[in-house]
N, C-alpha and C positions, 0 to 999 in steps of 0.2 A: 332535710337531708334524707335520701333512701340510700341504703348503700348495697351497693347495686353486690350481688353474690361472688364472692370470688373463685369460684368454679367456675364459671364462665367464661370469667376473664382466662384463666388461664386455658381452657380448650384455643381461646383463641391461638394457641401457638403449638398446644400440643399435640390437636387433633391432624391426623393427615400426616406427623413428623414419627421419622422412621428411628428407632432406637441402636444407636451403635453396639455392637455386640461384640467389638475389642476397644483398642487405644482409643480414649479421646484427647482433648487438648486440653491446656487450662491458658484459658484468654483471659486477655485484661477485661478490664469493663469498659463497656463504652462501645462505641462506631465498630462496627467488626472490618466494614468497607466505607468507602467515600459514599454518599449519600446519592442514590440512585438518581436518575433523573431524566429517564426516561419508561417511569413504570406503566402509561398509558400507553404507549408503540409496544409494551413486552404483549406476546400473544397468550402468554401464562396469564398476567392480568385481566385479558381482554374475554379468554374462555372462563374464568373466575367470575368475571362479572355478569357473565350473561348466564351463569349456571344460578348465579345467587340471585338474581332478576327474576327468573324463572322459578327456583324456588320460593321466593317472599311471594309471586301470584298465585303460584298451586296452595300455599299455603293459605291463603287468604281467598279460594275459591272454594277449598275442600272444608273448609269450619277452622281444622287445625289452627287458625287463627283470626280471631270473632270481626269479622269484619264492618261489622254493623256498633260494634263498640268503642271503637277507636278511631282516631286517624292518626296518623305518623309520618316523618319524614326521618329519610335517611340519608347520609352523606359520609363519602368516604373521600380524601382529600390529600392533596402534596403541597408544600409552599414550591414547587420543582419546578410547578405548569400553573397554566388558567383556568384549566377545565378538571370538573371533577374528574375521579376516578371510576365512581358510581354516585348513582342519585336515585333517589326513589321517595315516590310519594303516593299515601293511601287516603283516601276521602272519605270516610265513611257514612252511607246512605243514610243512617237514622240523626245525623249532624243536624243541632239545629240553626236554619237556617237565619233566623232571627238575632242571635248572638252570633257575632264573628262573621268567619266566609265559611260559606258551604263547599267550596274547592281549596284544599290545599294546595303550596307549591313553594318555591324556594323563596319566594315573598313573605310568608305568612308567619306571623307571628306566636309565639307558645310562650306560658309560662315557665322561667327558666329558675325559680326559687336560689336553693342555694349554689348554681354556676355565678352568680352573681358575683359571689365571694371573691371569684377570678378574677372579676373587673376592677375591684376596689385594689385590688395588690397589684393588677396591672398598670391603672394610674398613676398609683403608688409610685413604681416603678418610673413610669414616663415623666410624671412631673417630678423626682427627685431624686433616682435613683433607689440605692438601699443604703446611703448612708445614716440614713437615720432608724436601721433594725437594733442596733446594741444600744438604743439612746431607749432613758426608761421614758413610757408613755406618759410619764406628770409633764413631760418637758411640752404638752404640744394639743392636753387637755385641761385645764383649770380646774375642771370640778375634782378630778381625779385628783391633784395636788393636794386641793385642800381637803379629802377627806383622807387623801395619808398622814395629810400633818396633824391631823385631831382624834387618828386613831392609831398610832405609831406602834404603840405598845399593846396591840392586841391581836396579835394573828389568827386567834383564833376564830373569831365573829366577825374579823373584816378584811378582808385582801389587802396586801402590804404593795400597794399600788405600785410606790417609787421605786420596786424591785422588778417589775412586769418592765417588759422592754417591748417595743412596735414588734419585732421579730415571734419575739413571744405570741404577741397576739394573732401574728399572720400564719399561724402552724400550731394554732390552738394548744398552747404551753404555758397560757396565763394561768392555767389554773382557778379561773372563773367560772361559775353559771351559765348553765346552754342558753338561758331563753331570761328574760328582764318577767317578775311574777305576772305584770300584765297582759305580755303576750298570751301566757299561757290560760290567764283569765278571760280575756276578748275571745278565745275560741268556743267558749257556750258561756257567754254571758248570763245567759237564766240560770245558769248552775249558781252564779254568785251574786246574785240579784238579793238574796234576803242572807246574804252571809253577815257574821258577827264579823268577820274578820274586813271588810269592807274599807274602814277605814282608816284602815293603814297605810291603803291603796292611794294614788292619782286622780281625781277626779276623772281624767282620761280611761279608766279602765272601762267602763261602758259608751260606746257609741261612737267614738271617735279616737284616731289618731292621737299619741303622744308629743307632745312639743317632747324638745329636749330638755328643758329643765323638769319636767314633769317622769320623763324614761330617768333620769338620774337621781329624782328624789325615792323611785320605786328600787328601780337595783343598785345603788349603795347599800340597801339593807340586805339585801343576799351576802349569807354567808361563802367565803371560799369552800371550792372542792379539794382543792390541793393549794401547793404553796409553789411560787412560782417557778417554771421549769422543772417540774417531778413528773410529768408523764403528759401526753395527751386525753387533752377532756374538750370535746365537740361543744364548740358555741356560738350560737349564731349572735350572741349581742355585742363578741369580741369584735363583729365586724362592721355595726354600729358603731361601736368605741372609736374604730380605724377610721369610720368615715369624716367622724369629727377631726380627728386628730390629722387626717388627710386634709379639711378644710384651714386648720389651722397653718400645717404648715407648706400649703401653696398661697396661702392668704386669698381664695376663691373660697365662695358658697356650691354648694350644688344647689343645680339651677330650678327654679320652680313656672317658670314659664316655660310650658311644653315647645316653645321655638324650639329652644336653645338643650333640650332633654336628650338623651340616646334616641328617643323616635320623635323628631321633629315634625312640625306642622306641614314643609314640603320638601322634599327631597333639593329643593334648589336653595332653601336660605339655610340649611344645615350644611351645605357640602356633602349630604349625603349620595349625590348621584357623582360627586366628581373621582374619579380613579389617578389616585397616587401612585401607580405602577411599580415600581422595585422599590421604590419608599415604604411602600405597608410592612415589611417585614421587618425592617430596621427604627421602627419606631423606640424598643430599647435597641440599646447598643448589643453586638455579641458576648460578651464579658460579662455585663448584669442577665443575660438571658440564662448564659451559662450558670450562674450561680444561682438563680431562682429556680431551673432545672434540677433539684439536688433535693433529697430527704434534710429533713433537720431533724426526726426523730423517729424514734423506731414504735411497733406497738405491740402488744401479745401475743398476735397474730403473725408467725415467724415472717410470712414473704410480704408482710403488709406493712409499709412506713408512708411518713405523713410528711409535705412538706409546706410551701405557703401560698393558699393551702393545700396541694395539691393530694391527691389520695394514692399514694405509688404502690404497686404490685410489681415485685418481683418476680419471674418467672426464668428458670432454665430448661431450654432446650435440651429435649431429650437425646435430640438429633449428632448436635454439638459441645456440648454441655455449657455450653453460654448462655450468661446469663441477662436476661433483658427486662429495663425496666419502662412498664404502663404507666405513664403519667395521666389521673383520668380526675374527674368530677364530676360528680354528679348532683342533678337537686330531684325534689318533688313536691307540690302540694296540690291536696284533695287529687281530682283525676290527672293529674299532669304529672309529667318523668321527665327525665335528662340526662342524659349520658354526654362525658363529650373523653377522649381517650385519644393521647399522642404517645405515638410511639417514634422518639428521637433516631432510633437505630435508623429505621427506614424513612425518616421522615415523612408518615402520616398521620392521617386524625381522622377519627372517627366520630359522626354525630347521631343522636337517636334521640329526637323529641317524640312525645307521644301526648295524645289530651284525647281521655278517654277511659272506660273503668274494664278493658278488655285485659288482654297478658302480652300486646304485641310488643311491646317496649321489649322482656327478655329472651322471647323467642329471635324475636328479629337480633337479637345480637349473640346470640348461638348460632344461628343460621351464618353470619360473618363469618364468627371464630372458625369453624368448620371448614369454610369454602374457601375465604380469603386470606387467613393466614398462610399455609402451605404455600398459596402460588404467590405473597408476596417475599417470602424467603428466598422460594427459588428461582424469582425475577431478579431480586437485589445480588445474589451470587453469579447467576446468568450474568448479568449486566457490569459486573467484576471481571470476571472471568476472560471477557470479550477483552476488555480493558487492557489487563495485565498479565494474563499466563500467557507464555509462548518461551522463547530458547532466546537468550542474548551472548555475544558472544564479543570479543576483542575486536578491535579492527588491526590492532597490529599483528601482522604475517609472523612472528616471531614468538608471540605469548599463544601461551593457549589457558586462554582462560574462559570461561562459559559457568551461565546459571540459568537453571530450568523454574519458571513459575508455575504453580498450577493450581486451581482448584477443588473440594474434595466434596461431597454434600456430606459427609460424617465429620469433621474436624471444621474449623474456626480458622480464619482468614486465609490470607493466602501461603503458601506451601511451597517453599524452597526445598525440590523432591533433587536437584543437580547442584552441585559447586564447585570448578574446578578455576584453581587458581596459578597460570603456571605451571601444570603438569600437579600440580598437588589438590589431591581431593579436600577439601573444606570439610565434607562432613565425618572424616576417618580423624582430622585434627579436632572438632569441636567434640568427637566422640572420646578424645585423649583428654581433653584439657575438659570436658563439664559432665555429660552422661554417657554412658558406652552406645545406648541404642538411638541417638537423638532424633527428634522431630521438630525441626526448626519452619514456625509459623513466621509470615511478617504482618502486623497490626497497622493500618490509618491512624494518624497523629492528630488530622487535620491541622498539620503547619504546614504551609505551599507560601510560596512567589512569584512572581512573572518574573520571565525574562527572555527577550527576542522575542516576542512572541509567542513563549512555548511558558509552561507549566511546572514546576518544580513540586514535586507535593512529599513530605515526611512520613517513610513506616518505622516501626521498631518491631527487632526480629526478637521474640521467645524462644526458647529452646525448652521442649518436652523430654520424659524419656520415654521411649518405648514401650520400654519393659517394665510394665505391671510391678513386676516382683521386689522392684528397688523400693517399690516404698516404704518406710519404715515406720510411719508415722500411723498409732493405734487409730487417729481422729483422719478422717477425709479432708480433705485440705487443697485450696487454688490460691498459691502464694506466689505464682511468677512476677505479681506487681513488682513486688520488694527487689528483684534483681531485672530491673528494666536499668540501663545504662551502668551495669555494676561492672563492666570491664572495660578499659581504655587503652589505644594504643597513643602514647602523647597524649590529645586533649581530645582527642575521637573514643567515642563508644563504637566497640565493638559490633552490635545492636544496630547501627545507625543507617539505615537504606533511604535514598532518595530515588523516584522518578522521575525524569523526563517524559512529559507528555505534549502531545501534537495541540491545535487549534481542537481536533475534535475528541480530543479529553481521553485518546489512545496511548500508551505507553509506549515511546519512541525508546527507552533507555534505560539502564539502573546501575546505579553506582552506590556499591557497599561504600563507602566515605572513608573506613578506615582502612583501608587500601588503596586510597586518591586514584581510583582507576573508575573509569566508565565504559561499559558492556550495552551493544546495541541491539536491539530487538532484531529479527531475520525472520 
């Protein structure tokens, strides 16, 4: 594991965003809009990517980034479309030809260390969901059982295994050893070639691979770091542990004939050339995707939480003061890096392998932060925007009721700046009955339906105050969650806006619910 700086990460959002210099919002978490989906046709994206194209060659023309020391590939990506967003690939001249390919390209293989992690909790996931995170690990490793039951009563010199859960170990909470003492002996085996301490060890610790019974008779004798679930502590053997207990309970081996491996013998007896088209994304269901998406714990590091196992960074928008979370992992060994970084809000992902002993791996993802955050902000609002602000109004001759959308690049979703209901102003009533100066936002639920053909999709409207001075509270504070459906007329929240949208994903309609009336776009 390198773990990649978090300054960087966070330029990715900061740089290029303008700081509100009055009222901001205080938005929920999560989806600010519906997930864009067409960020390659946005011409923000298009000029973005040819500026940061441009950039990565002068960079790599001018020294500023060692060209001869590296090679790398880059990918920025939507599950939205087919085609990337950006691509870029660098070969560098002094590559040796003899080992590997001397051209890189979206074929080519790198050491991915610890992104691996990702795949184990993926499977995880595919073959069995997450029912089995709160189940402790003895249920699903044998060796583990029996050294809880022969060391019960000693916490101190041995990990109380049967209290470690799969979940535990998937978000590094077991409170176990980074690394099995072998591993870290096989990396200069001359260093322990005439040690006294020798053998204590596996026969495995010089010259070859560990069987499994041999990795378990070395790290059972590791003492715990913590006791389980007391903090995160980075391990890469918890995810050996997982692999076994993955084996166990799908009742499959991982596979030792390279047929049958993640890089098979030919792309035609693996299925690796066959394309599952809208299947690839639903291989977990949405429900368990949703909740693997999620920190399980926090770290000393205020905007930095962990989940399984993903490496999350919080970051708020200066712009907006919303808050967004980097879902990212990364591995490394000897000359080789790995980035890989989804940002749910907008639905994309960012990759950055590198193999090579140059710095291109954290320039090149500066160079991102800089250029392509900013225009994919203001593509994902653009792209809202078009959507859903505009003036809807009654159709009955008789009511005069009307609501203005719109959007703001200082403030957080969308913006009900008009509301008249029947001759009576909405926000002079919301201003009696909640804050005097209000600023009522409406948020994406992501709950929609079909019907006729057309589109139903759920917001829920916040209400801000204006006015700075109401606040009362000595601590800074974004608590609107807590009153999201807190007022009802009958069995309706208050809160409660639906769209109607066209075939082409336009807002045809909006109906505040708690007034069973619908308002047509003009």
């Amino acid at each position: 594991m390198k773990l990649f700086r978090p300054q960087t990460l966070v330029a990715f959002f900061l740089t290029g965003l303008h700081y509100a210099l009055s009222f901001q919002s205080c938005p929920l978490l999560g989806v600010e809009f519906p997930t864009p989906t067409n960020l390659s046709r946005s011409s923000i994206v298009q000029n973005a990517a040819s500026t940061l194209l441009a950039t990565i060659n002068n960079a790599t023309n001018t020294g500023v980034i060692n060209s001869n020391a590296s090679s790398f590939s880059v990918e920025i990506y939507t599950s939205q479309e087919t085609t990337s967003l950006f691509t870029f690939h660098h070969s560098s001249p002094g590559s040796n030809s003899s080992i590997g390919v001397k051209t890189v390209d979206s074929n080519s293989i790198y050491r991915l260390r610890s992104i691996s992690k990702l795949f184990t909790i993926y499977l995880l996931l595919i073959e069995s969901g997450d029912i089995h995170f709160h189940e402790p690990i003895t249920n699903f490793v044998p060796e583990l059982l029996a050294a809880s039951q022969a060391t019960s009563d000693d916490d101190l010199d041995y990990v109380d295994w049967s209290s470690v859960t799969v979940g535990n170990f998937a978000s590094h909470m077991a409170g176990i050893g980074r690394d099995s003492s072998l591993q870290i002996l096989t990396s200069r085996p001359s260093d322990f070639q005439r040690s006294t301490f020798l053998s204590q060890f596996p026969l495995c610790v010089l010259g070859r691979n560990c069987t499994r019974s041999e990795f378990f008779s070395g790290y059972l004798q590791r003492h715990p770091v913590f006791s389980p679930a007391t903090t995160p502590v980075y391990s890469n053997s918890a995810f050996q542990i997982l692999g076994y207990a993955l084996e166990n309970i799908t009742r499959k081996s991982y596979p030792k004939d390279s047929s049958r491996g993640v890089i098979p013998g030919t792309p035609e007896s693996s299925g690796w050339s066959v394309d599952i088209g809208d299947e690839g994304p639903y291989l977990l269901n949405l429900p368990q995707m949703r909740r693997w998406m999620k920190p399980l714990t926090h770290t000393a590091d205020l905007p930095f939480s962990v989940g399984a196992p993903w490496e999350i960074y919080r970051i708020q928008l200066p712009s907006t003061s919303r808050v967004i979370d980097l879902y990212t992992k990364n591995g490394g060994i000897g000359v080789y890096s790995s980035e890989i970084v989804l940002v749910p809000e907008w639905d994309i992902g960012i990759s950055i392998l590198e193999a090579g002993s140059g710095s291109a791996f954290g320039l090149v993802f500066q160079m991102i932060a800089e250029i392509m955050g900013p225009a994919l902000e203001t593509a994902a609002r653009q792209e809202a925007d078009a959507a859903y602000s505009g003036h809807y109004f009654s159709s009955g001759p008789k009511l005069n009721s009307s609501i203005t959308i719109t959007t703001d690049d200082s403030l957080s979703g969308l913006g009900v700046t008009s509301w008249i209901r029947n001759g009576t102003d909405m926000l002079n009533t919301v201003a009696l009955l909640l804050v005097p100066n209000p600023s009522i936002r409406l948020y994406s639920t992501g709950l929609k339906k079909l019907s006729d053909g057309s589109s139903l999709v759920s917001w829920r409207a916040v209400v801000d105050d204006m006015d700075q001075s109401n606040a009362t509270s000595v601590f800074p504070s974004c608590t609107n969650w807590g009153s999201v459906d807190g007022l009802m007329y009958g069995t309706i929240a208050v809160d409660d806006f639906v769209f109607t949208l066209g075939c082409d994903g336009v807002a045809k309609s909006i109906e505040p619910r708690v007034l069973r009336s619908t308002l047509n776009r003009v």
